[in-house]
C-alpha positions in Angstrom: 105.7 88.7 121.5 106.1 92.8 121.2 106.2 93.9 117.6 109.7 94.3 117.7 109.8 90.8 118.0 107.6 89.9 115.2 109.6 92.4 112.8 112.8 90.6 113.9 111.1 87.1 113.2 109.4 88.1 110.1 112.0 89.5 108.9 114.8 87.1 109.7 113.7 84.0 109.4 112.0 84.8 105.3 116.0 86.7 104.8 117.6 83.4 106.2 115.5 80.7 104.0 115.5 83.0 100.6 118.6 84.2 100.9 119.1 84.5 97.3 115.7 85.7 96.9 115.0 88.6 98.5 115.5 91.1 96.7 114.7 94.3 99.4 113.4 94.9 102.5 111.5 97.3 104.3 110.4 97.8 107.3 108.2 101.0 108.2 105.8 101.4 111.2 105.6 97.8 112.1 104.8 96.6 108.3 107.9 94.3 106.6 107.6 93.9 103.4 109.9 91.8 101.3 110.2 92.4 97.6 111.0 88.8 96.3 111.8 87.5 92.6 108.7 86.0 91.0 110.5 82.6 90.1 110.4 82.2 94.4 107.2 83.8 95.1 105.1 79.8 95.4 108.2 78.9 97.8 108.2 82.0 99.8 104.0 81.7 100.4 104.4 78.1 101.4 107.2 78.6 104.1 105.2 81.9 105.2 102.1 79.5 105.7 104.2 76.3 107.0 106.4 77.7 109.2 105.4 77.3 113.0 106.9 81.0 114.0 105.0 82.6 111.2 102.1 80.9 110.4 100.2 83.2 107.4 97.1 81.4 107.2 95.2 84.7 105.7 95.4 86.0 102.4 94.5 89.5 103.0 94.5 91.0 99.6 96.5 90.6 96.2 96.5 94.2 94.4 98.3 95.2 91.1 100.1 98.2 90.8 101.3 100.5 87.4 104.5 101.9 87.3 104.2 102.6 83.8 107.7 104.6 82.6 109.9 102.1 84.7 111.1 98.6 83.8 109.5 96.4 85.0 106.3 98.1 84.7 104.3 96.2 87.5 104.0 94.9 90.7 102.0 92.9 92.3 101.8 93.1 96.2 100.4 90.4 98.5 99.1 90.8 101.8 99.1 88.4 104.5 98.0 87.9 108.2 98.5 85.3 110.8 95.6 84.8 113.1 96.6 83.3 115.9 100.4 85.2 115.9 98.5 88.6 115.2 101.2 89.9 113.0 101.2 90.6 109.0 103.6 90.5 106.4 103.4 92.0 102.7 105.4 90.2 99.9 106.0 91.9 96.7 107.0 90.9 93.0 107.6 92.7 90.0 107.0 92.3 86.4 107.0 93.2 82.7 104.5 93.4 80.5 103.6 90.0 79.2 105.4 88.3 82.0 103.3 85.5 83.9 103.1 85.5 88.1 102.5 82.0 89.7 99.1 82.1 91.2 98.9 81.0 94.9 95.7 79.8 94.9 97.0 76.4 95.7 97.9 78.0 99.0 95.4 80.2 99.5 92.1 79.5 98.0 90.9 82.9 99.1 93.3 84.1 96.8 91.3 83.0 93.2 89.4 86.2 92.9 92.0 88.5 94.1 94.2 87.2 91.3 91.1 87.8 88.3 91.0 91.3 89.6 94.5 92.1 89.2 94.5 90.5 85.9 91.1 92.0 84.8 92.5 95.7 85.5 96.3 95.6 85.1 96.7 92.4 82.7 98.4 90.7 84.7 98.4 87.4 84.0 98.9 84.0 86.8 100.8 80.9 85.7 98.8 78.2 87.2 95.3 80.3 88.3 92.6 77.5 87.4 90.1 79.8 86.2 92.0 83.0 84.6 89.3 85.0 82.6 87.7 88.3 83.5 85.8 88.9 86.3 84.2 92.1 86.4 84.9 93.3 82.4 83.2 91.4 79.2 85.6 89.2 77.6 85.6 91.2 74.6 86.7 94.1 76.6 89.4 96.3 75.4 92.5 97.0 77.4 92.8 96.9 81.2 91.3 100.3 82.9 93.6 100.5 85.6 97.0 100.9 83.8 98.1 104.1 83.2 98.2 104.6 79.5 94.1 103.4 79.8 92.4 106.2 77.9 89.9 108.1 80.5 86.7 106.6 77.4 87.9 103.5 77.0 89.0 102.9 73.9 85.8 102.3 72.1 83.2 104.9 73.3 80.5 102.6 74.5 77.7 104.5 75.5 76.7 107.9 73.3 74.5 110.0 75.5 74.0 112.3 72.4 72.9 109.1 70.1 75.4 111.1 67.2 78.9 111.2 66.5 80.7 114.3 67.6 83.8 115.4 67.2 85.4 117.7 69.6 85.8 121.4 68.7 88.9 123.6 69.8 
């Protein structure tokens, strides 16, 4: 298959099952990606791994991103490869604050720790994800660094090279 091909296949045949679904499409330099309402998101993974013509059977990466100012504020992006059809596919959903994403780890196992990351940083949270806690922050921890409105200290200064308080002079 050429990669026009698996654009046309990738992108027809996920438009012609969630219909309803979809919300966008893209297609730039050989990468689709399909921007798909969270509610779908467990349906849309299964048919990408199921499906004879597309076959997904890798779990690239699952990343978080911040679009703080805009409603909703996030967006978590999925990235998927078939190995034997050589061809990728990234799936995206978006959410508010507070709102829930189903995990997919019941498709892809290899997505468990992808899932805590996105979680741990943004605070994004996954319906279903059988061990959702922190992975690389204490559980105490304060806030979620990678967010936008994250103070560049934290929000507790942790570590006092100076051993004093100090307040900061104009």
């Amino acid at each position: 298959m050429s990669p026009v091909d698996n654009d046309t296949v990738l992108v027809d045949k996920v438009r012609a099952a969630f219909r309803d679904k979809v919300i966008s499409t893209t297609v730039h330099r050989g990468e689709v990606t399909h921007l798909v309402c969270a509610s779908a998101l467990r349906s849309v993974c299964t048919f990408l791994k199921t499906d004879p013509d597309l076959r997904m059977n890798f779990c690239a990466d699952v990343v978080g991103v911040d679009y703080m100012g805009e409603t909703p504020r996030f967006e978590v992006v999925y990235h998927f490869y078939s190995i034997p059809k050589k061809h990728r596919i990234r799936i995206k959903v978006r959410v508010n604050e507070g709102e829930t994403v189903p995990s997919i780890t019941s498709i892809w196992a290899g997505a468990d720790w992808a899932e805590r990351e996105v979680y741990d940083m943004f605070g994004i949270a996954f319906e279903g994800h059988p061990n959702m806690k922190r992975i690389y922050l204490a559980e105490d921890w304060e806030g979620y660094p990678l967010r936008k409105d994250y103070p560049v200290r934290g929000y507790k200064d942790r570590y006092n090279p100076y051993g004093v308080d100090r307040e900061e002079k104009d």
